[in-house]
C-alpha positions in Angstrom: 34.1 90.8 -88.7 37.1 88.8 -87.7 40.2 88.4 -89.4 41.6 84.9 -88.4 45.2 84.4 -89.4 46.9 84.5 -86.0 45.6 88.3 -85.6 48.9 88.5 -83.1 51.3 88.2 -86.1 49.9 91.5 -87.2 51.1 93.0 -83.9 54.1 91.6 -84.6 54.5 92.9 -88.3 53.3 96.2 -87.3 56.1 96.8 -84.4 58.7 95.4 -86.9 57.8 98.3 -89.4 57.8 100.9 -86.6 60.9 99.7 -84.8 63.0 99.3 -88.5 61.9 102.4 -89.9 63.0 104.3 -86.2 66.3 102.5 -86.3 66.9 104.4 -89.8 66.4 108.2 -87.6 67.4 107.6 -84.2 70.7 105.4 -84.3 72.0 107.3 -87.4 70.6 110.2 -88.5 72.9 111.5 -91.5 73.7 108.4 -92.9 70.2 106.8 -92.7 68.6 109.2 -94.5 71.2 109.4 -97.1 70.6 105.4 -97.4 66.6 106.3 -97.5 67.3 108.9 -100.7 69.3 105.5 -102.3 66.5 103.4 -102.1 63.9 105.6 -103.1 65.7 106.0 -106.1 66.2 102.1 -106.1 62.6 101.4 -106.3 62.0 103.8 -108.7 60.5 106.9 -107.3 61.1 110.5 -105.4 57.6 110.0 -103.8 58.2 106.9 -102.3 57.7 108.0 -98.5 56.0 110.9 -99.8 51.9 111.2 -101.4 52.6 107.5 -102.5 54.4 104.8 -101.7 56.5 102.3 -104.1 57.2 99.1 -102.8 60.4 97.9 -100.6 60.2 93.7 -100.6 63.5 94.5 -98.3 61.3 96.0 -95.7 59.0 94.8 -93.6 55.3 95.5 -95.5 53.8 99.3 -95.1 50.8 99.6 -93.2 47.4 99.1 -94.3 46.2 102.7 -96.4 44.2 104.3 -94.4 42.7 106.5 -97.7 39.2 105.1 -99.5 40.2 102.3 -101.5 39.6 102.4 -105.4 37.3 99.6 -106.5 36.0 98.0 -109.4 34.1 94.7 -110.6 35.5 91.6 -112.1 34.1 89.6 -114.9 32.9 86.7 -113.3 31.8 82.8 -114.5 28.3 83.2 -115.3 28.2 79.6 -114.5 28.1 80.7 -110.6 26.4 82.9 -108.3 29.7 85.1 -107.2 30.3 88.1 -107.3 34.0 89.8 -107.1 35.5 93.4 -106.8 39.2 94.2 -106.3 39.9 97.7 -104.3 43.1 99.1 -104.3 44.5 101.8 -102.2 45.7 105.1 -103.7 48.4 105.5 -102.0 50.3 102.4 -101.8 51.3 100.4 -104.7 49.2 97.4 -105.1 48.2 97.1 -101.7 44.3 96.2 -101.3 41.8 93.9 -101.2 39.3 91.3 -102.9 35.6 91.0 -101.9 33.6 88.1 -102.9 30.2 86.9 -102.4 27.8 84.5 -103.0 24.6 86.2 -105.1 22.2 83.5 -103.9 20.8 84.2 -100.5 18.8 81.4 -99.9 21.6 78.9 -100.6 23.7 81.1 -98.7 21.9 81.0 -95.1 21.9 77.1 -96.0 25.2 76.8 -96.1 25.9 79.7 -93.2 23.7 77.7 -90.7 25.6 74.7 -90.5 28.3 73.7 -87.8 31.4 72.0 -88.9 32.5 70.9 -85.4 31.0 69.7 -82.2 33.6 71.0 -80.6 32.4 74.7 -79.5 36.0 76.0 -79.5 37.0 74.0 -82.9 33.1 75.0 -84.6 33.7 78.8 -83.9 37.2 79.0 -85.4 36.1 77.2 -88.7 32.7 79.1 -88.6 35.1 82.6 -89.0 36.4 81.0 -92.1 33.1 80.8 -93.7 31.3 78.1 -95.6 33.3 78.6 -98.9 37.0 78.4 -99.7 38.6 80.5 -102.6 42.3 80.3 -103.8 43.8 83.2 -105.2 46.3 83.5 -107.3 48.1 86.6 -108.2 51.2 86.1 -110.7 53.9 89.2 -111.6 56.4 90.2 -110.6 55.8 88.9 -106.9 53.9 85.5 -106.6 51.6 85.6 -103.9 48.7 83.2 -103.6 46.2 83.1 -100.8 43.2 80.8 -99.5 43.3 81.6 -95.5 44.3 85.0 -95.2 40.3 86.0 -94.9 38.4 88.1 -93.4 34.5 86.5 -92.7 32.2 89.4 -93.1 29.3 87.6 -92.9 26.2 86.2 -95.3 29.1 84.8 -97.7 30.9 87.7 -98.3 34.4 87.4 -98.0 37.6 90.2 -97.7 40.5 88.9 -98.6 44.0 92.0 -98.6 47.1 91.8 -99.9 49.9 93.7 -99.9 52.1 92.6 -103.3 55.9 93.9 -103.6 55.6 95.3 -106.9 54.3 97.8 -108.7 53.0 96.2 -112.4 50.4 94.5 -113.2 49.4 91.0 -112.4 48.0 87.9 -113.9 45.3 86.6 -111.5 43.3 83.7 -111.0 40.6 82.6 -109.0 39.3 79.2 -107.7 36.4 78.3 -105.7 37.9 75.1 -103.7 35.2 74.3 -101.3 31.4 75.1 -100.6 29.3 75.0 -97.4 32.0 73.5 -95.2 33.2 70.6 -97.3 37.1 71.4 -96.7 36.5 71.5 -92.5 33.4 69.9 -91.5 34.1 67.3 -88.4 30.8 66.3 -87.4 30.8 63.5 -90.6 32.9 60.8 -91.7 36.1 62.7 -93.2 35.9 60.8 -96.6 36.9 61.2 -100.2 37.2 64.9 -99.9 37.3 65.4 -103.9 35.3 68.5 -104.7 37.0 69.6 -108.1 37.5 73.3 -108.2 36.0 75.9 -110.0 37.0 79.1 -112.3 35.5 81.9 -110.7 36.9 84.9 -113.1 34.9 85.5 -116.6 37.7 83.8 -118.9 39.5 81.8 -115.9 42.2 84.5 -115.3 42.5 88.0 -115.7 45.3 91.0 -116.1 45.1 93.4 -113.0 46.5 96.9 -113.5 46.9 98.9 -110.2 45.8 102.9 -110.1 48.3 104.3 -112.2 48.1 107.2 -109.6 49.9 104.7 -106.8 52.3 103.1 -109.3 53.4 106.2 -110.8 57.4 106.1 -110.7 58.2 102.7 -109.5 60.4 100.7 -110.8 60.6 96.6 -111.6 61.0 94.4 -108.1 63.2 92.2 -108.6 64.8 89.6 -106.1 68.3 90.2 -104.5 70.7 88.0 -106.5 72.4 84.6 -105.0 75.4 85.7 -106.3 76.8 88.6 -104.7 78.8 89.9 -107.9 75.8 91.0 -109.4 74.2 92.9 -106.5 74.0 96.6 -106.2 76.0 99.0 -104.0 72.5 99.7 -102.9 71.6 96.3 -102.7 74.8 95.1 -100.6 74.9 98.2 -98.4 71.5 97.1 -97.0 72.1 93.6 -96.6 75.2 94.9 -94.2 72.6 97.2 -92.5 69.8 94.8 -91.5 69.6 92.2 -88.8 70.0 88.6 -89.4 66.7 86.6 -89.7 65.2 85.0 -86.7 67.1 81.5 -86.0 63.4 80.6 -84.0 60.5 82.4 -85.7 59.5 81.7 -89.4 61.0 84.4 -92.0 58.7 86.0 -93.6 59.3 87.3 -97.3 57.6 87.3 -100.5 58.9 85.3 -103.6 59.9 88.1 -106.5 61.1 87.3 -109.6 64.7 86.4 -109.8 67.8 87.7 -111.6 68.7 86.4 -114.8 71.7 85.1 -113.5 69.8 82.5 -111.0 69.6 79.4 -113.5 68.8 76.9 -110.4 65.3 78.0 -110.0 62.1 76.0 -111.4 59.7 79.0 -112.0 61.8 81.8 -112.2 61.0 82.8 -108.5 63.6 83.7 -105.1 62.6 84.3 -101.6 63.7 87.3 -100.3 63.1 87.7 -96.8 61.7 91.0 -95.3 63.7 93.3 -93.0 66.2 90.7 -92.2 69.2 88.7 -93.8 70.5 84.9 -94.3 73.8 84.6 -93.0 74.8 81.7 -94.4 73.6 81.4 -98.3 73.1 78.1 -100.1 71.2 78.5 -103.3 74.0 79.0 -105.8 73.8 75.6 -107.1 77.3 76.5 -108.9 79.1 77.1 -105.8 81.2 74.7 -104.3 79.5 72.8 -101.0 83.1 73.1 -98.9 82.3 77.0 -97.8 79.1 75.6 -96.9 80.3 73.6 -94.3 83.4 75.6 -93.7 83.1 75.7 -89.6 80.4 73.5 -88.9 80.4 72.1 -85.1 79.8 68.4 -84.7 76.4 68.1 -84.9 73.9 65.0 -84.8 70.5 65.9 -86.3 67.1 63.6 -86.6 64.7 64.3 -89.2 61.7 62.3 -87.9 58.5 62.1 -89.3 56.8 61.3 -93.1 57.7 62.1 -96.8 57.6 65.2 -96.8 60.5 64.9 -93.9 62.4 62.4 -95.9 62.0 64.8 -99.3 63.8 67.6 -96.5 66.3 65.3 -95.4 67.4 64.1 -98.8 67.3 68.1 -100.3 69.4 69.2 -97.4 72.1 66.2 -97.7 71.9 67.0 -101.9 73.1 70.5 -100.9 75.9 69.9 -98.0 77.6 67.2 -100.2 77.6 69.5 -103.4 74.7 67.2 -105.4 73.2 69.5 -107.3 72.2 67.8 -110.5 71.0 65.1 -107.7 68.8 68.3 -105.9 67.7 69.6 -108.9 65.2 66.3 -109.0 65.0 65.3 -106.1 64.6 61.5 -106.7 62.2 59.7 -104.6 64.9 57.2 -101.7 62.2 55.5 -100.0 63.8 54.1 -96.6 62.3 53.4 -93.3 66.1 54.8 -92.1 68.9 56.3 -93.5 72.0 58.4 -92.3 74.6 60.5 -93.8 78.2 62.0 -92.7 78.8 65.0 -93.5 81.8 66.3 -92.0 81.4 66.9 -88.2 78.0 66.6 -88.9 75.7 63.6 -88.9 72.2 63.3 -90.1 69.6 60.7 -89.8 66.0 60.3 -91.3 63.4 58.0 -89.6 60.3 57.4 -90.7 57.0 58.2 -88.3 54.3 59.2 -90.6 52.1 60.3 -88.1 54.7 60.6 -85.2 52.5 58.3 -83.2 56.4 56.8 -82.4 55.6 53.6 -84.4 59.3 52.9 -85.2 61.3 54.7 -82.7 60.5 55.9 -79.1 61.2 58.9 -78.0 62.7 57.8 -74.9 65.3 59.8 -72.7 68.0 56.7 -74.1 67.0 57.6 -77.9 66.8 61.4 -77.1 70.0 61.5 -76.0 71.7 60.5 -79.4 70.5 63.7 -80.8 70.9 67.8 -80.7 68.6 68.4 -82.8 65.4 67.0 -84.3 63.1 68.0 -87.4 59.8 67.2 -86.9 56.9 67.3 -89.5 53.4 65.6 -90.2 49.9 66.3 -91.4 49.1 64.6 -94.2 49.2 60.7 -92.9 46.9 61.8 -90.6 44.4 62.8 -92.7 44.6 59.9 -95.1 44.3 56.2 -95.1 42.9 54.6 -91.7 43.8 51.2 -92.8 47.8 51.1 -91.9 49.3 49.0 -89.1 50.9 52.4 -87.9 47.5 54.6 -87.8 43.6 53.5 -87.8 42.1 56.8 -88.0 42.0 60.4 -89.2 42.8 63.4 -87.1 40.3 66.1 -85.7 42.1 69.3 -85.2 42.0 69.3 -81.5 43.3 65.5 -81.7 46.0 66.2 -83.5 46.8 68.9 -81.0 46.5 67.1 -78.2 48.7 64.4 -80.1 52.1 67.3 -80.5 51.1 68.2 -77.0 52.0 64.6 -75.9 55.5 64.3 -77.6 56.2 68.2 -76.4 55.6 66.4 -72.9 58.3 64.4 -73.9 60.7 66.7 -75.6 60.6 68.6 -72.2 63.8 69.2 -70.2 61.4 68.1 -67.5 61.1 65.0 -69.0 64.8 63.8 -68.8 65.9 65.8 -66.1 69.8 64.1 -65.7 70.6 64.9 -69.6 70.4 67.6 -72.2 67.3 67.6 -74.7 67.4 67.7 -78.2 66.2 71.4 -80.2 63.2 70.8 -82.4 62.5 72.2 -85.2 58.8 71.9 -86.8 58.9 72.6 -90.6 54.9 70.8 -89.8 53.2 69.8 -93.5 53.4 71.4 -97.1 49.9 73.1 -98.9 48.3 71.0 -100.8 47.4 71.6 -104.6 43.5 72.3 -105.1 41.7 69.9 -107.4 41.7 70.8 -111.2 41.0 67.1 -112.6 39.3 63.8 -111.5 41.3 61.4 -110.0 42.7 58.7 -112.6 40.3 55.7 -112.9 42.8 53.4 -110.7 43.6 55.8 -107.8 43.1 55.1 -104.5 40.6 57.7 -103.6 38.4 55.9 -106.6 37.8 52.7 -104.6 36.8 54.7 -101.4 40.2 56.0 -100.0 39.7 58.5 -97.0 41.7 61.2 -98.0 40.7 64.9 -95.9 43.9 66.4 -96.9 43.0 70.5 -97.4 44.7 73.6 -96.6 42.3 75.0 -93.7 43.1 71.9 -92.2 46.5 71.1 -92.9 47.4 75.3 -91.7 45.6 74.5 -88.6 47.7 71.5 -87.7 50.5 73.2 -88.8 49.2 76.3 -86.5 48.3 74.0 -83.0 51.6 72.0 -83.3 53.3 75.0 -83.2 51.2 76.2 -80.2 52.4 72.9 -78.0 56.3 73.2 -79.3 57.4 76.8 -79.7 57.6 76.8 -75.2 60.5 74.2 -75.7 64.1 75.8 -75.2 65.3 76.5 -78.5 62.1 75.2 -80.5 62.4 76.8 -84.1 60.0 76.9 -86.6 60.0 76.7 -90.7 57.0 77.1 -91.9 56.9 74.8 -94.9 52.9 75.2 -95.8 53.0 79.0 -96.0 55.9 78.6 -98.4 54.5 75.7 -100.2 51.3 77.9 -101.1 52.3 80.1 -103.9 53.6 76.5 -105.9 51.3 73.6 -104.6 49.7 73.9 -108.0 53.1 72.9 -109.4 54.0 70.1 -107.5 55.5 67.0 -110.0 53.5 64.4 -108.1 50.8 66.7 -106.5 51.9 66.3 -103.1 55.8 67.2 -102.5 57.7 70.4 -102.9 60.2 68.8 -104.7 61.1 71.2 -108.0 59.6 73.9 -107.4 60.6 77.3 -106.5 60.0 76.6 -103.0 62.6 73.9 -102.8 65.7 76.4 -102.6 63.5 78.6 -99.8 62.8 75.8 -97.8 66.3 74.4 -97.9 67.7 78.2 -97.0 65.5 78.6 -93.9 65.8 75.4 -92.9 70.1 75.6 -93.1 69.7 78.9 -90.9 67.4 77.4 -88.6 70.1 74.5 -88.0 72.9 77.1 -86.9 75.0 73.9 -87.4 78.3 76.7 -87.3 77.6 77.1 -83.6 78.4 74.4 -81.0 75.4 72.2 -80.1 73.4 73.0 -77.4 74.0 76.3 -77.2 70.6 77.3 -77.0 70.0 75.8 -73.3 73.6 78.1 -72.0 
């Protein structure tokens, strides 16, 4: 058994819980557990750290139950050989697991004994995935949706845990995306990729209720608010008590339901990050852009790569000049180039759609007008093969090897007499699974290559951050695993754009530009 989503990130998550909930004893003894006793009574129950355990979407995420989990079978499509179970620990509020396996064995050891790569490296990370792809979908008070997150156990049966920040019960639905390797397979021609998905639940979705046993006592999760007026005295004390977030590393979070008060959002949803704080906040749309950019160093920033870069640039310069009714759309400015000045602070878009430097070298001359850049590809290099700037479609390891190349040149070794630019890789958004068939006049009906998928797109996403994050200063937002829980929702099926992870993305992205600190800072 192997569980495949960058198994050191659990390390990570796992000395984060240890070293927060020690910094509550150690470094304040009185007061923190005084500030414990509020939030158990915040989320709703005495037993909180006790026999069970409510959950804290402030805190990093409890660790996995170690008690025998409750299960129980789901209705399933009788259209399809599946079977599904959902387990849930007894102990921890809607913490758990889904199993789900093929019923046919024969078509099973079919599928299993194909390899999707010639690559042996490449073919025995895609073989941990499995031959089938599921979406999940689990919609309450906390959104969470997963695909990747997967543990392979072996003969098409597939573990896939979660760990929700609420208590209630859940609307959840199930899709089966892919079958015997069609979303990964490299050893054939990566063409028209359309394999409509499939309703896996009895119904198509289902109401979850967890063990009333672990839910006992807690109350509604609920996002902190924008606006800090309507906070708690609970809630503010422990925004003044945690770290900031990470101005390198992704934040992680979970997206809870938001306060009434938060008009701005598309699907009633907030990020709230987990065991850390944004400084600097930006999603009151009400608020007035000056405090925003109250301080700001003079700053030039480069937002280089395709449309999903140019939707960033255009959110982020919608928010800095106050635009809101402009952000709140998001309409589509198609420009090869573009620039704004804001303040001290200018920033530039430049189209590269598969950062193969088609328009603009990255030469130490170019480099130079620039402290920090944006990067972000994927998609383009999945689709079309028939534009002047690209002729193919990307293997994983190619488009590895391709970030690997411009890391070479972001280098400080690279332009040795002058100071490099930060990059930041916000890398591609998920993309929505296939509910329909493509119009009659679409492109991928008159033999469009299009292999544009989630395990693929999260593994480019995954190796480009592999080649960057050794550069001084690289930062990371990770725009696919926030674009999974609203993919589905995307206007024209491919951009974030109004959706709930618009305002997320445009918050970690504003932290991760620190634009209130002088430029190159990082290399001091």
């Amino acid at each position: 058994m192997l569980f495949i989503r960058r198994p050191q990130a659990l390390a990570l998550v796992a000395l984060c819980t240890l070293s927060f909930t020690a910094s509550f004893y150690i470094f304040a003894p009185l007061e923190s557990t005084q500030r414990l006793q509020s939030l158990r009574s915040y989320f709703g129950s005495s037993s909180s750290f006790a026999s069970t355990a409510c959950p804290n979407p402030l805190a990093p995420p409890p660790p996995r139950s170690s008690r025998k989990p409750e299960c129980h079978s789901l209705p399933t499509n009788p259209e399809l050989a599946l079977e599904v179970s959902v387990c849930f620990a007894p102990d921890i509020a809607n913490q758990g697991h889904f199993l789900i396996s093929r019923t046919n064995a024969e078509e099973c050891a079919k599928a299993d004994a194909h390899n999707p790569s010639t690559n042996p490296e490449t073919n025995a990370l895609l073989k941990a995935y499995g031959p089938d792809i599921f979406h999940f979908s689990l919609d309450g008070d906390h959104r969470w949706d997963g695909e990747l997150d997967v543990e392979y156990l072996g003969q098409c049966q597939y573990r896939y845990p979660f760990s929700l920040m609420s208590a209630g019960p859940f609307n959840l639905t199930i899709w089966w995306s892919f079958s015997n390797y069609r979303a990964s397979d490299e050893t054939q021609t990566m063409s028209l990729q359309w394999d409509l998905a499939e309703y896996v639940l009895q119904g198509k979705s289902q109401i979850v209720k967890p063990p009333a046993s672990a839910a006992a006592g807690c109350g509604k999760t609920m996002a902190i608010p924008s606006n800090a007026a309507w906070r708690t005295a609970t809630e503010i004390d422990y925004l003044n008590n945690v770290p900031e977030c990470s101005r390198f590393e992704a934040t992680t979070g979970h997206f809870l339901r938001a306060h009434w008060s938060e008009h701005h959002t598309f699907h009633g949803f907030l990020y709230q990050p987990s065991g850390c704080r944004w400084t600097e906040r930006t999603s009151n749309v009400d608020a007035d852009p000056v405090p925003i950019r109250d301080g700001w160093a003079p700053h030039s920033v480069l937002f280089w790569g395709d449309s999903h870069v140019r939707y960033a640039y255009d959110v982020m310069t919608y928010v800095y000049k106050g635009e809101w009714a402009t952000y709140k759309r998001v309409p589509a400015m198609k420009a090869l180039k573009k620039t704004e000045y804001i303040g001290p602070v200018n920033i530039t878009f430049i189209w590269d759609s598969v950062l193969r430097e088609f328009k603009h070298k990255m030469t130490c001359e170019n480099l130079a007008d620039f402290d920090t850049i944006v990067l972000g590809a994927g998609h383009h290099n999945l689709v079309h093969t028939d534009e002047d700037d690209h002729d193919r479609q990307w293997t994983i390891e190619g488009f590895g090897e391709l970030i690997q190349g411009l890391a070479k040149k972001f280098s400080p070794d690279a332009c040795p007499e002058q100071k490099m630019p930060r990059i930041i890789w916000m890398g591609p958004p998920a993309r929505p699974i296939k509910l329909a068939l493509p119009p009659k006049q679409h492109p991928l009906n008159n033999g469009w290559k299009d292999a544009r998928v989630n395990i693929r797109l999260n593994l480019f996403n995954e190796r480009a951050w592999d080649a960057l994050k050794g550069l001084p200063g690289a930062a990371r937002v990770n725009l696919y695993d926030l674009s999974v829980p609203f993919a589905n929702s995307f206007v024209d099926q491919l951009h974030m754009i109004m959706t709930d992870t618009q305002a997320a993305f445009v918050q970690e992205l504003h932290h991760k530009l620190w634009l209130r600190q002088p430029a190159y800072f990082h290399h001091q």
